[in-house]
C-alpha positions in Angstrom: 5.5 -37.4 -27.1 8.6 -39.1 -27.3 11.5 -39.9 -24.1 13.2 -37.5 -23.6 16.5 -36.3 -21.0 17.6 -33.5 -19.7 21.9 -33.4 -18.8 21.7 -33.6 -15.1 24.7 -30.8 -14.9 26.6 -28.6 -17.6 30.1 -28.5 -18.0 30.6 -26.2 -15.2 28.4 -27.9 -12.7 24.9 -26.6 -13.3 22.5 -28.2 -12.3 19.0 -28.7 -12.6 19.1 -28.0 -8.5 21.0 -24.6 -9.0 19.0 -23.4 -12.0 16.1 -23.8 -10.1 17.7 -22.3 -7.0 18.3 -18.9 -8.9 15.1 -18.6 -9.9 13.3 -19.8 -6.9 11.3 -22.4 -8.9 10.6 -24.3 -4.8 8.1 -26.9 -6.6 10.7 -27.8 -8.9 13.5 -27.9 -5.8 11.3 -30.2 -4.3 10.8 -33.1 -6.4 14.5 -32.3 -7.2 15.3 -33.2 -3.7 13.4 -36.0 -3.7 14.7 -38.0 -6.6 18.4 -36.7 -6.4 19.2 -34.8 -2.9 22.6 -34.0 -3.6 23.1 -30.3 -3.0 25.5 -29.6 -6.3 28.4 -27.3 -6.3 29.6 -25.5 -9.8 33.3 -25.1 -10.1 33.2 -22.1 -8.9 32.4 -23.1 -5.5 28.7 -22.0 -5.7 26.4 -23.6 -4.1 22.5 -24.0 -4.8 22.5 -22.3 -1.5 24.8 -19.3 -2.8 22.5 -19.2 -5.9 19.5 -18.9 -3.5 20.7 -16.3 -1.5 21.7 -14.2 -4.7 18.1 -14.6 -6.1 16.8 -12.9 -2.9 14.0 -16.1 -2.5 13.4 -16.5 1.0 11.3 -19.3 0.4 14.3 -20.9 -1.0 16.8 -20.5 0.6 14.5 -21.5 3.6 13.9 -25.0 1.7 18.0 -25.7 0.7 18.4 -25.0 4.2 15.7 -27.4 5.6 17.7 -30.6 2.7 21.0 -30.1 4.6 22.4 -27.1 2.5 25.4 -26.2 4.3 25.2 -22.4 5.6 29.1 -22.2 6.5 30.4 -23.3 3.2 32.5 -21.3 1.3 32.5 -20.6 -2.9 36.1 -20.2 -4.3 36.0 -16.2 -3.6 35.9 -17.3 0.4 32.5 -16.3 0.2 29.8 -17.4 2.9 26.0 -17.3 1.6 25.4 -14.5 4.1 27.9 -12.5 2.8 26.4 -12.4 -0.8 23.3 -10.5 0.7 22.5 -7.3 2.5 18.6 -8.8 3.1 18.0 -9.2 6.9 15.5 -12.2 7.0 17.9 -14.6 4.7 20.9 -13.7 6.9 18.6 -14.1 10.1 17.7 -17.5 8.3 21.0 -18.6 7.8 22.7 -17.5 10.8 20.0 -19.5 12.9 20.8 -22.1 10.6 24.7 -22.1 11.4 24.0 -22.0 15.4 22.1 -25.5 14.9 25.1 -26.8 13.1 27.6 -25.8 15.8 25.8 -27.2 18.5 
């Protein structure tokens, strides 16, 4: 097997980080975060966060959140993570998260 490599983001600012976000692929988030912990935004404002919410992973969202994720950042619709949800463990997750940062 040959070298190979992978385009660390698409044009729009995918990511390896966010694909893996949205389909809460946590193994793959780790070593992610290990080798390259920047958190990635697409031009849209999303987040890896964002993308973890919307996938519904609590595991996830629970690991972005533990790398620094930022909770109160808004995506270019003025969206919050805990807005793109209606389940009540991720916004409990996420809202304890915020109180830490304010403090």
């Amino acid at each position: 097997m040959g070298n190979f490599c992978l385009p660390l983001s698409a044009k729009d600012g995918t990511t390896a980080l966010l694909k893996a976000a949205n389909k809460g692929y946590n193994d793959v988030i780790e070593e992610l975060l290990k080798f390259s912990p920047t958190l990635g935004i697409l031009k849209n404002g999303t987040s890896a966060l964002h993308a973890a919410v919307l996938s519904g992973n609590i595991k996830t969202v629970a690991l972005l959140l533990e790398a620094g994720a930022d909770p109160a950042l808004r995506n270019k619709a003025n969206k919050l993570p805990a807005e793109l949800t209606k389940n009540e463990r991720i916004l409990r997750l996420l809202r304890s998260k915020e109180g830490h940062r304010k403090s």
